[in-house]
MARSE-12459 format. One line per field, with one value per residue (C-alpha): residue number from 1; x, y, z. Coordinates in steps of 0.02 Angstrom, whole numbers, plus 50000, padded with zeros to 5 digits. Example, Ala and Ser with C-alpha at 12.3 -4.5 7.8 and 13.67 -1.06 7.14 Angstrom:
residues 2
kekol c(1 / 2)
x c(50615 / 50684)
y c(49775 / 49947)
z c(50390 / 50357)
//
This chain:
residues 190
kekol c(1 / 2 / 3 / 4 / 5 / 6 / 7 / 8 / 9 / 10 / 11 / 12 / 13 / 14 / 15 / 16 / 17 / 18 / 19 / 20 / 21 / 22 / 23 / 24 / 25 / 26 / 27 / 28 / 29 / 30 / 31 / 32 / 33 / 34 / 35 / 36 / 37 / 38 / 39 / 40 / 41 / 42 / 43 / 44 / 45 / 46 / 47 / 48 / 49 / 50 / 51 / 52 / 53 / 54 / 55 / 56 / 57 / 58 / 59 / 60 / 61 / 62 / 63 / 64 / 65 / 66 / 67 / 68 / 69 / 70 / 71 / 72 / 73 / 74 / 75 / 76 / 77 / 78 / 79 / 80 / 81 / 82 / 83 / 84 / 85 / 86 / 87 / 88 / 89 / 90 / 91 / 92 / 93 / 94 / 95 / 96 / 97 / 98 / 99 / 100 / 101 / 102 / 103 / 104 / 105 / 106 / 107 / 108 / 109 / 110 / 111 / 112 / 113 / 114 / 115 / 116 / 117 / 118 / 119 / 120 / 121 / 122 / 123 / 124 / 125 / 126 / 127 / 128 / 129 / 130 / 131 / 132 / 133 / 134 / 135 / 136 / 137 / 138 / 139 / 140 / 141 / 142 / 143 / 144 / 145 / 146 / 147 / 148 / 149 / 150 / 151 / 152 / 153 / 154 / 155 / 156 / 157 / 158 / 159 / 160 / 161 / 162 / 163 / 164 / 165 / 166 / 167 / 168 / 169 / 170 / 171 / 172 / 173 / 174 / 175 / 176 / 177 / 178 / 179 / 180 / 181 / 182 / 183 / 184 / 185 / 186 / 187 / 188 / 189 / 190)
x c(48713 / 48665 / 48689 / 48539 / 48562 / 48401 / 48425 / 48378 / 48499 / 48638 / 48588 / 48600 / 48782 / 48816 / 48773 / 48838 / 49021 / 49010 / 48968 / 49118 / 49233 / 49160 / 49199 / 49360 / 49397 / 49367 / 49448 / 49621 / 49576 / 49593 / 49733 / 49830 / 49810 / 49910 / 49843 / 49810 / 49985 / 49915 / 49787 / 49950 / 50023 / 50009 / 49904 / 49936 / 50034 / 49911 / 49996 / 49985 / 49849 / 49720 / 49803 / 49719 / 49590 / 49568 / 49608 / 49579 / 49659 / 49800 / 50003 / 50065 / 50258 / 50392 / 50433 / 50607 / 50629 / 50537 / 50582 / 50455 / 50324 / 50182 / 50114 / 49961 / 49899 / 49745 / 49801 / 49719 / 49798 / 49778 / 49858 / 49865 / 49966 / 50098 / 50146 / 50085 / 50233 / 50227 / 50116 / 50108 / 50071 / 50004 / 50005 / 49866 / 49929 / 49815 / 49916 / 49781 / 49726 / 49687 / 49891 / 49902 / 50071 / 50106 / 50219 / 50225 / 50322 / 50340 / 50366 / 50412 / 50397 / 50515 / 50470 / 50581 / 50726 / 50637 / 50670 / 50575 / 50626 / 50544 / 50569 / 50496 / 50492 / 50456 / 50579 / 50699 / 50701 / 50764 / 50784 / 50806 / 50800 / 50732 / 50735 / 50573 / 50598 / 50423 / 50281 / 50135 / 49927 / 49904 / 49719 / 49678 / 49776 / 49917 / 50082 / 50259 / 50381 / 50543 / 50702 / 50814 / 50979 / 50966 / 51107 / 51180 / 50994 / 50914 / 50733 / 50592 / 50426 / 50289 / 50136 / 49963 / 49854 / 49678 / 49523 / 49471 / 49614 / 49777 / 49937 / 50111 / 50227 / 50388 / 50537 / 50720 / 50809 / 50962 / 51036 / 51079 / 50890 / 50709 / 50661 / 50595 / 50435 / 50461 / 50299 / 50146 / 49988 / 49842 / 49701 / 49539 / 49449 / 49336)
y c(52059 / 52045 / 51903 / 51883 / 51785 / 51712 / 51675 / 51499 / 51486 / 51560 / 51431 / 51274 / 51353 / 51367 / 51189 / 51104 / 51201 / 51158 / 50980 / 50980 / 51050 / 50907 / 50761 / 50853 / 50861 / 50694 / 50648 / 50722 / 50654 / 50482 / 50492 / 50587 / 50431 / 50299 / 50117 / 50080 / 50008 / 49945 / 49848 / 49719 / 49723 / 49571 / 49509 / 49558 / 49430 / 49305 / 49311 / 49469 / 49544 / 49522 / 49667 / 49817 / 49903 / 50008 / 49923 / 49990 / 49920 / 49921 / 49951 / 49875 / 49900 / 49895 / 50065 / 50089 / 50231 / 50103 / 49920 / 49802 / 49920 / 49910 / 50063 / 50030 / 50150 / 50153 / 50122 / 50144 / 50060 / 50106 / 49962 / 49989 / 49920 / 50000 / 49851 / 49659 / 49615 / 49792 / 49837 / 50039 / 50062 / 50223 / 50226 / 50342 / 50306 / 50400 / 50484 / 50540 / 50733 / 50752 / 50710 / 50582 / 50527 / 50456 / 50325 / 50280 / 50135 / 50008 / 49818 / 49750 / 49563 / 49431 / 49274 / 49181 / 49268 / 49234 / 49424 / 49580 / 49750 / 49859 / 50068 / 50161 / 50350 / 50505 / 50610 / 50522 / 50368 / 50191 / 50040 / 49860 / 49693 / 49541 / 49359 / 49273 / 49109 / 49018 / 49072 / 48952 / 48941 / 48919 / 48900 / 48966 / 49129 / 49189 / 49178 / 49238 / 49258 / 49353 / 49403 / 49563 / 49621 / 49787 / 49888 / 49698 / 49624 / 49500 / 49553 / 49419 / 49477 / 49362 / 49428 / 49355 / 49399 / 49335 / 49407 / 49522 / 49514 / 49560 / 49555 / 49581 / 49521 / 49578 / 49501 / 49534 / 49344 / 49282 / 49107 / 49135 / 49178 / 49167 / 49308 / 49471 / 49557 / 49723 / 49757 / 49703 / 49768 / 49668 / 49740 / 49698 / 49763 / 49908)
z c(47204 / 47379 / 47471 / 47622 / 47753 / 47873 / 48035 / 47999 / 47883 / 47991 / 48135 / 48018 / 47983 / 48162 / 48179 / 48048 / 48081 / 48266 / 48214 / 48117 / 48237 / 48339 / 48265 / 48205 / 48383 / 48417 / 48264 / 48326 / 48518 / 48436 / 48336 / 48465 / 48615 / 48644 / 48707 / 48900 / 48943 / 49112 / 49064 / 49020 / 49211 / 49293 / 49443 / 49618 / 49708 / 49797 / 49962 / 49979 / 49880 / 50028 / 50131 / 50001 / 50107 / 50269 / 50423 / 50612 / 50764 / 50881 / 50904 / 51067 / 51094 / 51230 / 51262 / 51241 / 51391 / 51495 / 51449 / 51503 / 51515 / 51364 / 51257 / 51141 / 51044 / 50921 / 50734 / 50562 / 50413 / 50228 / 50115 / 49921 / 49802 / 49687 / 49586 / 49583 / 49726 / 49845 / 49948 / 50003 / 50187 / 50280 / 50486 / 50574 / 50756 / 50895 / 51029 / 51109 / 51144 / 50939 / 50910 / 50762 / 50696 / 50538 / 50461 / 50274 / 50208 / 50051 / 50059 / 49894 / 49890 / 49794 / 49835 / 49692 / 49790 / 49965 / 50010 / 50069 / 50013 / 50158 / 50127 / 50291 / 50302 / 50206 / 50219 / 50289 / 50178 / 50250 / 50160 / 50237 / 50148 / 50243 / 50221 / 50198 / 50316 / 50289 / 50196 / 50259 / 50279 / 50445 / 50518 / 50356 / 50357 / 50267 / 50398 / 50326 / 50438 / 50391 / 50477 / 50471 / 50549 / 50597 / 50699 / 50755 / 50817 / 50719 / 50704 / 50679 / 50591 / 50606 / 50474 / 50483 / 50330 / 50346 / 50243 / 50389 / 50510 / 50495 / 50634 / 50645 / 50776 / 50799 / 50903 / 50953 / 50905 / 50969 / 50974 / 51178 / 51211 / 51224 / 51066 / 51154 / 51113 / 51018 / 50948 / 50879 / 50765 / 50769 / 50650 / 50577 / 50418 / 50421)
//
């Protein structure tokens, strides 16, 4: 007995196997995934959810070789957010001459516990936690101000979070004196 075998036929066996391997496929695909666990995460935190995007703008400090004498230097700012309470920051600063530095921290806000958990660095990894002293709507904008001791100086941060503007001020505090101007970014949205 000999079996024949048309082309047609061959092709409709073709098809129907690879149509069956398909859904096979698909079949397994299903099976094998497991449900979306972030669509269950909560919402970003409201105060601080409007500082996602691409900012450009400006650094101004008091250059510690030369006190009293003012650097600025042209800054972009990419803000994203790695949970609903922390915000991820990356620092473009413009030296000049095509020389760019970068600076990548976390700030991790708890505002039950009035703190700020604020990593800087890289490679070289520093964490600092910061009291949140007022956390206000001023002129309609966003305005938390937070304090830090760092190597025996209280540092003052002053943030201003408005829907295209954002600044940061920050000051050397001391009971004995006026607070001294360290540095501040002032950005808007591009």
């Amino acid at each position: 007995m000999a079996i024949i075998i048309t082309t047609a036929r061959l092709e409709n066996a073709v098809k129907s196997t690879s149509l069956l391997c398909r859904l096979i496929g698909l079949l397994l695909c299903a099976l094998n995934t497991t449900p979306a666990m972030a669509l269950y995460d909560p919402p970003p935190l409201l105060e601080i959810a409007p500082a996602r995007g691409c900012w450009a703008g400006t650094l101004t400090y008091d250059d510690y070789s030369q006190p009293g004498h003012l650097v600025t230097l042209s800054t972009r700012l990419f803000v994203a957010m790695s949970s609903p309470t922390t915000l991820t920051l990356q620092y473009d600063f413009d030296e000049g001459k095509r020389k760019h530095v970068y600076s990548y921290e976390s700030m991790d806000f708890d505002l039950a516990k009035s703190e700020i958990t604020w990593t800087s660095g890289a490679t070289k990894r520093e964490t600092t936690v910061s009291r949140i002293m007022s956390n206000d709507i001023v002129s309609g904008t966003r305005r938390i101000v937070f304090e830090r001791k760092d190597k025996g100086v209280m540092d003052r941060y002053t943030l201003d979070l408005g829907a295209t503007t954002m600044s940061m001020l920050k000051e050397e505090v001391s009971s004995s004196s006026a607070p001294h101007f360290r540095n501040r970014y002032e950005f808007k949205r591009e």
